[in-house]
C-alpha positions in Angstrom: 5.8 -33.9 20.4 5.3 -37.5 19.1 7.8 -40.3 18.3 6.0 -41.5 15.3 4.2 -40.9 12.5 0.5 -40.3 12.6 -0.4 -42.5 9.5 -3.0 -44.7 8.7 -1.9 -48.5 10.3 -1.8 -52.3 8.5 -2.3 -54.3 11.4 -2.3 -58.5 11.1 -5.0 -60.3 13.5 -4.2 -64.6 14.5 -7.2 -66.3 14.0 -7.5 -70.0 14.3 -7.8 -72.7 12.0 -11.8 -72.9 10.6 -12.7 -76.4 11.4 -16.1 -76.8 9.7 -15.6 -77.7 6.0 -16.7 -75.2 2.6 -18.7 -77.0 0.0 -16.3 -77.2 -3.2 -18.9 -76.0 -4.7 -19.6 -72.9 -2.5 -17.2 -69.9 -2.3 -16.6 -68.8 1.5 -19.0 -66.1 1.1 -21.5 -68.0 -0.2 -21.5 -70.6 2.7 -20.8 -67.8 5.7 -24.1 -66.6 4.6 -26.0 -70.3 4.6 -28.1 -71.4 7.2 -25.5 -74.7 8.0 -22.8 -71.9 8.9 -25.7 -69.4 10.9 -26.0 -72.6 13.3 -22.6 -73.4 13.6 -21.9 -69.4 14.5 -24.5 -69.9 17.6 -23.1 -73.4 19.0 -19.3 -72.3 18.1 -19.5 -68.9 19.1 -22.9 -67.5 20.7 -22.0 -66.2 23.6 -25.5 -64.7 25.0 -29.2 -64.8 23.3 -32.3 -62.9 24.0 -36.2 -63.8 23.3 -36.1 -61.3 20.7 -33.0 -63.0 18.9 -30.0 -60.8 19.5 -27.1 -62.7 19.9 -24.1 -61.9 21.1 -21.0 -63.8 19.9 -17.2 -63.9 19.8 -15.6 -62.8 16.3 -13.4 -66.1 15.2 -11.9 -64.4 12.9 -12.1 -60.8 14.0 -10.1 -57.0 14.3 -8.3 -57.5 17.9 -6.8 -59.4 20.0 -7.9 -57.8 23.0 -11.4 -57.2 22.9 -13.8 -57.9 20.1 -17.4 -59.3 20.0 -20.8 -58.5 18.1 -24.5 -58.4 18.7 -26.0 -59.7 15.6 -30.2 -59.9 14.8 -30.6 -63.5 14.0 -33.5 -63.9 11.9 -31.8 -66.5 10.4 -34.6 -69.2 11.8 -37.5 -66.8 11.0 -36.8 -65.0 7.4 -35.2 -67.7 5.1 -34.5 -65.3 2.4 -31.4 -63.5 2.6 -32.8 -60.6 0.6 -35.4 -59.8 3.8 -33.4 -59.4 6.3 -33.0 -56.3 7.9 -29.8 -54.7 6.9 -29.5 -51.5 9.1 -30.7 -50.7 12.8 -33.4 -48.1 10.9 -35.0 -51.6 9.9 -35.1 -53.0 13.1 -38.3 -52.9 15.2 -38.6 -50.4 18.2 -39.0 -53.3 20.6 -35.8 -55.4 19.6 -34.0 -51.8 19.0 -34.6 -50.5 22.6 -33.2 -53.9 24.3 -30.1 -53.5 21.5 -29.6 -50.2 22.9 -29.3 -51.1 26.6 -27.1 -53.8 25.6 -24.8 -51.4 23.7 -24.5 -49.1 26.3 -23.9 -51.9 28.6 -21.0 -53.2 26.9 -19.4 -50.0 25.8 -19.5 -49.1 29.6 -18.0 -51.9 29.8 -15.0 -51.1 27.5 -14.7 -47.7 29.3 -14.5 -48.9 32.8 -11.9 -51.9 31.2 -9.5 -49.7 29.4 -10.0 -46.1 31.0 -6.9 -44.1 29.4 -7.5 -43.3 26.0 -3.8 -42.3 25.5 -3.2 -46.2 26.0 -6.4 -47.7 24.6 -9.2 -47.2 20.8 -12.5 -47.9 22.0 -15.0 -48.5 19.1 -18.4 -49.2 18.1 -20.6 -49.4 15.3 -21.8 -51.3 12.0 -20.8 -52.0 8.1 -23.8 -52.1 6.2 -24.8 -52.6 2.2 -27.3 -52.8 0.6 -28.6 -56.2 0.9 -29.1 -56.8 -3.0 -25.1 -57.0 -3.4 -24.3 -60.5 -4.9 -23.5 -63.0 -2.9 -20.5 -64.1 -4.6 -18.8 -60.7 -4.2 -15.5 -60.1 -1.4 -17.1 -58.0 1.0 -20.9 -58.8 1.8 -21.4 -58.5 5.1 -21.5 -61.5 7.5 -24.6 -63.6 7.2 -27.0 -60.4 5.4 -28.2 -59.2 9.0 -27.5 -56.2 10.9 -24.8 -56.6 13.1 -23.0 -54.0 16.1 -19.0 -54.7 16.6 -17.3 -53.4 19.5 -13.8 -53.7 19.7 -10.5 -52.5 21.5 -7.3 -51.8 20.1 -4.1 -51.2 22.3 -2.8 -47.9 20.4 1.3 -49.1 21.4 -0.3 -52.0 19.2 -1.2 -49.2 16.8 2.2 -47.5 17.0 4.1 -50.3 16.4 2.0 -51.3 13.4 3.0 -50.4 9.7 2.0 -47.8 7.7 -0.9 -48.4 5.5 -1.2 -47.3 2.0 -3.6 -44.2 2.0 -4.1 -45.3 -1.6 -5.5 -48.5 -0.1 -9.0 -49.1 -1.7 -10.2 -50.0 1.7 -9.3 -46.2 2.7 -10.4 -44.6 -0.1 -13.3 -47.0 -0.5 -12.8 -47.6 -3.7 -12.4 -43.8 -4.2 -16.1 -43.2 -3.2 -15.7 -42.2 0.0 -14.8 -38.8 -1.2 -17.5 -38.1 -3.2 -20.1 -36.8 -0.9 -17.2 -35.1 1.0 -15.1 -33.4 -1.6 -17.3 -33.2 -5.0 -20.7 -32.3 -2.9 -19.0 -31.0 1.1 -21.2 -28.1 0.7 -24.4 -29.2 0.2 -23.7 -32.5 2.0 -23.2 -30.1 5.5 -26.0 -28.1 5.0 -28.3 -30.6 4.6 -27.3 -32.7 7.5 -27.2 -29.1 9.9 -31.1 -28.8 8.5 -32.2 -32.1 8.9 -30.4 -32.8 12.1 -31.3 -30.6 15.6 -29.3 -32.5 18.4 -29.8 -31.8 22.5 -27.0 -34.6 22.6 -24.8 -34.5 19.6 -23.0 -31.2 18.7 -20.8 -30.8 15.9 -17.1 -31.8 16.4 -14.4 -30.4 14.5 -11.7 -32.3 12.4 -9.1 -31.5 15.1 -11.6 -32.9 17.5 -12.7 -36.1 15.6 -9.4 -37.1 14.5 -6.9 -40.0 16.3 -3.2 -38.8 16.5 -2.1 -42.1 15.8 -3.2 -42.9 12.3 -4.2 -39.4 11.5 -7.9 -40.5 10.8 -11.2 -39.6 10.4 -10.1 -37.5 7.3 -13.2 -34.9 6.5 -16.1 -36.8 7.5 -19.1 -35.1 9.3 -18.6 -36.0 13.2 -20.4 -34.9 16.5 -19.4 -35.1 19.7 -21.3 -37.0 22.7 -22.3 -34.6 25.6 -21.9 -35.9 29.6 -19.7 -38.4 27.6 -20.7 -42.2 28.3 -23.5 -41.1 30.8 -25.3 -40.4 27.3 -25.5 -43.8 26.7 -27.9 -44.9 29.5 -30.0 -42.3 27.8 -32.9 -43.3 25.5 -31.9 -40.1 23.6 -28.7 -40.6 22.9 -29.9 -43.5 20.8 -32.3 -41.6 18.9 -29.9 -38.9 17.9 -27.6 -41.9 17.0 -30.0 -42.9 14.5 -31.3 -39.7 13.2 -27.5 -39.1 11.9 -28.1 -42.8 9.7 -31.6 -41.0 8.6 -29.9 -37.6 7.4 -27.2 -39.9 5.4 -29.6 -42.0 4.1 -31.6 -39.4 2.6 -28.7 -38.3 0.8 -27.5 -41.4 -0.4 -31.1 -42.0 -1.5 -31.5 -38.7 -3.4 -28.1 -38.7 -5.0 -27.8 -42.0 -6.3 -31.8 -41.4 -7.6 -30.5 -38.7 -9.6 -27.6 -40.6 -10.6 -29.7 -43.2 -11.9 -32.8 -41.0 -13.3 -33.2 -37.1 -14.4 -36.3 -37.2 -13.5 -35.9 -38.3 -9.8 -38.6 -37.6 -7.5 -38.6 -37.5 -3.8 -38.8 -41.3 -2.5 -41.9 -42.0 -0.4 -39.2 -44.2 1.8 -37.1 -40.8 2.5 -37.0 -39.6 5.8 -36.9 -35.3 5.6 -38.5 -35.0 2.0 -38.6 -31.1 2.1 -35.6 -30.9 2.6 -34.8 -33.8 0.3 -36.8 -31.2 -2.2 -35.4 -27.9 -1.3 -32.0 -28.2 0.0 -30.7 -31.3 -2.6 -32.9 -31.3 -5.3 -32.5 -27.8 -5.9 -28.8 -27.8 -5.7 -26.9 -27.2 -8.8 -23.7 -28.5 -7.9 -25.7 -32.1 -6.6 -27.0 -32.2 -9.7 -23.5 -31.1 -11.8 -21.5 -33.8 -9.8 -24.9 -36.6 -10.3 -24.3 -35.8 -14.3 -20.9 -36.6 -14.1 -21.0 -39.8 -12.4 -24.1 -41.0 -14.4 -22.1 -40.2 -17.5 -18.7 -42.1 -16.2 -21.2 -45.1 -15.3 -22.2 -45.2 -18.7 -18.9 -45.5 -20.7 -17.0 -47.4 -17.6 -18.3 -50.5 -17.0 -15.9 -51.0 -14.4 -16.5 -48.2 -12.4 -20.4 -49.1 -13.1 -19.9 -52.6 -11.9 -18.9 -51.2 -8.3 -21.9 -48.5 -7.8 -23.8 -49.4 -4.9 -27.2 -48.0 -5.8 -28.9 -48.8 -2.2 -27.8 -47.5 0.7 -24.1 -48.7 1.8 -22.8 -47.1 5.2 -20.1 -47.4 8.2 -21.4 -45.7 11.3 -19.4 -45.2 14.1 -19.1 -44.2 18.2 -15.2 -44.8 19.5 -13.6 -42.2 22.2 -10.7 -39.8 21.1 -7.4 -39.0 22.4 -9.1 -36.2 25.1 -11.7 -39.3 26.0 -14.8 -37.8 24.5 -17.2 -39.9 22.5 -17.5 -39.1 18.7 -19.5 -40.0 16.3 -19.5 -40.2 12.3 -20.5 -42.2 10.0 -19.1 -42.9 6.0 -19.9 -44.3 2.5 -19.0 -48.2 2.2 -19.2 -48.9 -1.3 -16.5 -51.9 -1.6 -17.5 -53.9 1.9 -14.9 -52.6 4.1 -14.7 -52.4 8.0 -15.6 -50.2 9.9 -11.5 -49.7 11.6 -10.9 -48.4 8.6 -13.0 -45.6 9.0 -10.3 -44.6 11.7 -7.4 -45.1 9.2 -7.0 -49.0 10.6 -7.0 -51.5 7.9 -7.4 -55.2 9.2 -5.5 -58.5 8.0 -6.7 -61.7 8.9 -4.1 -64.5 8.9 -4.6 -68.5 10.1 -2.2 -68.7 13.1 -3.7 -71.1 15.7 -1.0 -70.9 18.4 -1.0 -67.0 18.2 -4.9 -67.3 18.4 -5.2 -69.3 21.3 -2.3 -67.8 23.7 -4.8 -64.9 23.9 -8.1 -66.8 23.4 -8.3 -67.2 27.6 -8.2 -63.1 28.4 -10.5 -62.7 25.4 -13.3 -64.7 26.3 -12.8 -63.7 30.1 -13.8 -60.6 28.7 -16.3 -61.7 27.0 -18.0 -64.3 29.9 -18.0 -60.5 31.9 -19.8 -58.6 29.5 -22.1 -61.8 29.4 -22.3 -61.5 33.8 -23.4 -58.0 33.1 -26.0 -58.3 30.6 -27.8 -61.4 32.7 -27.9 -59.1 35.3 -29.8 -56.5 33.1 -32.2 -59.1 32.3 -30.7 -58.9 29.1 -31.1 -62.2 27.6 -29.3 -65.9 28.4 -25.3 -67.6 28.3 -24.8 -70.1 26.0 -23.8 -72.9 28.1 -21.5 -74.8 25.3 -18.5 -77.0 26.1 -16.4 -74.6 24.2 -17.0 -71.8 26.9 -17.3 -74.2 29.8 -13.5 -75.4 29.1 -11.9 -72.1 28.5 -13.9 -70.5 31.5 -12.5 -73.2 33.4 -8.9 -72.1 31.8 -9.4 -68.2 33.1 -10.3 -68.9 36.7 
């Protein structure tokens, strides 16, 4: 029996005071997204770089306390316009991709040799991505319009002790889309992804199996289990599988919100599985019933038609369960939320800079490991800055 209530959790993160000044005339979106605050991300924050540009850097104002970092693409330098950037590790070359994944596998190792009993300890992975035609001006773009990995670690007595969040929270419900795919279309949604996806790695994993006792979440979304655990990892496989899941949900996404938009949707020449695009979806009844219904509510709502996110908009995810297997899943993300909340955990950032920096030192211990362990790999370069040098010196 447990002494609490498994609900989802409203937890508040310290982060210090933002030094550099915003533009009156920008919003903070705008200028976290400019070039002036890209640089300032790599000289205040970079932790590591590689020659291909992924960077790995402390979240200032981030999800925990006790371990959270991110290994972000930084075309920053090479593609000027936002709008062609890659968005989502499908976009990403196979070169730069096969280096990410050793360095994710390396730092999730990491996080499971750190914190080893999952009764005591969330251990997460994975990415928020939209489409990166959202306006710029709107709460929730991600972080500088390039694809970006988060790991993080949450102590679940943290968790415990948190308040309860409102399920009605639209960061939950994502705006009430995140339900559409599982409760308007569950059928046809499942059957596609069992046809389009044939896993040696991955198997299916049940609600019971997917789910954290402490916040009562993932609620309904499709999950798999990991195999031989984090020994899958250091397997080039394991990756692959990883990103066949995004394919299969991007396909749908793709092919629903095309017939949303136009009756006469044909099969994208962008799709990945257009068979079964053609004869699993497209000849669906009920995805084209439920594809009525929301074109119709577009057109009389402008509202609701305001929030559509006609590209693809995703939260994938790995993180280890109460039993300590690996799951993974993945989710809509139609209003810019984290990826926590896609394990019932809703974030709130507040500017506290003596609750920050009592727990800056083990952070970035943390972090200057990780860093040991990826130099070791061959796997890219520290970033020497005084910042780092003076808390390292702080940690010894």
């Amino acid at each position: 029996m447990t002494d609490f209530q498994s609900t989802p959790r409203a937890i508040v993160t310290p982060h210090p005071k933002f030094h550099t000044e915003i533009p009156d005339e920008m919003t903070p979106v705008e200028f976290f997204n400019s070039q002036a605050n890209l640089e300032n991300l790599t000289i205040e924050n970079g932790v590591l770089r590689t020659p291909e540009d992924l960077l790995l850097f402390r979240k200032l104002i981030g999800h925990s306390l006790e371990f959270d970092t991110a290994i972000m693409l930084d075309t920053s330098s090479k593609i000027l316009d936002p709008l062609g950037r890659p968005v989502r590790h499908t976009q990403v070359q196979l070169a730069i991709r096969k280096v990410w994944n050793r360095m994710s596998s390396i730092i999730f190792d990491y996080m499971m040799e750190k914190y080893t009993d999952p009764a005591e300890y969330l251990i997460l992975c994975g990415e928020a991505s939209l489409d990166n035609t959202w306006s710029l001006n709107k709460p929730g773009v991600p972080s500088i319009r390039m694809v970006h990995n988060h790991f993080m670690v949450f102590p679940i007595e943290v968790l415990k002790r948190a308040e309860p969040a409102d399920p009605d929270n639209l960061n939950l419900t994502d705006g009430g889309y995140n339900s559409l795919f599982l409760k308007s279309l569950s059928g046809v949604y499942r059957r596609f992804l069992d046809a389009a996806l044939d896993f040696e790695i991955l198997v299916p994993a049940s609600a019971e199996e997917s789910r954290i006792e402490v916040t009562g979440y993932p609620q309904g979304l499709p999950s798999w289990k990991v195999k031989y655990g984090d020994k899958a990892l250091k397997e080039r496989k394991f990756w692959q599988e990883y990103r066949q899941v995004l394919k299969g949900f991007l396909d749908f996404y793709r092919a629903f919100f095309g017939v949303v938009s136009r009756r006469d949707y044909k099969v994208d020449k962008d799709i990945y599985f257009p068979n079964l695009v053609d004869n699993i979806l497209l000849f669906s009844n009920d995805f084209h019933e439920v594809a009525r219904m929301i074109r119709e509510t577009i057109l009389r709502n402008p509202h609701y038609a305001n929030n559509v996110r006609w590209q693809p908009a995703y939260k994938q995810l790995l993180y280890r369960n109460d039993k300590g297997d690996l799951i993974v899943t993945i989710g809509q993300n139609s209003i810019g939320n984290a990826i926590t909340e896609l394990l019932g955990i809703v974030v709130g950032r507040v500017e506290d800079n003596d609750a920050y920096l009592k727990s800056e030192p083990a952070l970035i211990k943390k972090l200057l490991e990780v860093t040991d362990r990826l130099v070791t790999a061959d796997l890219g370069k520290p970033l020497n800055t005084a910042h780092w040098a003076d808390i390292a010196a702080r940690t010894a």
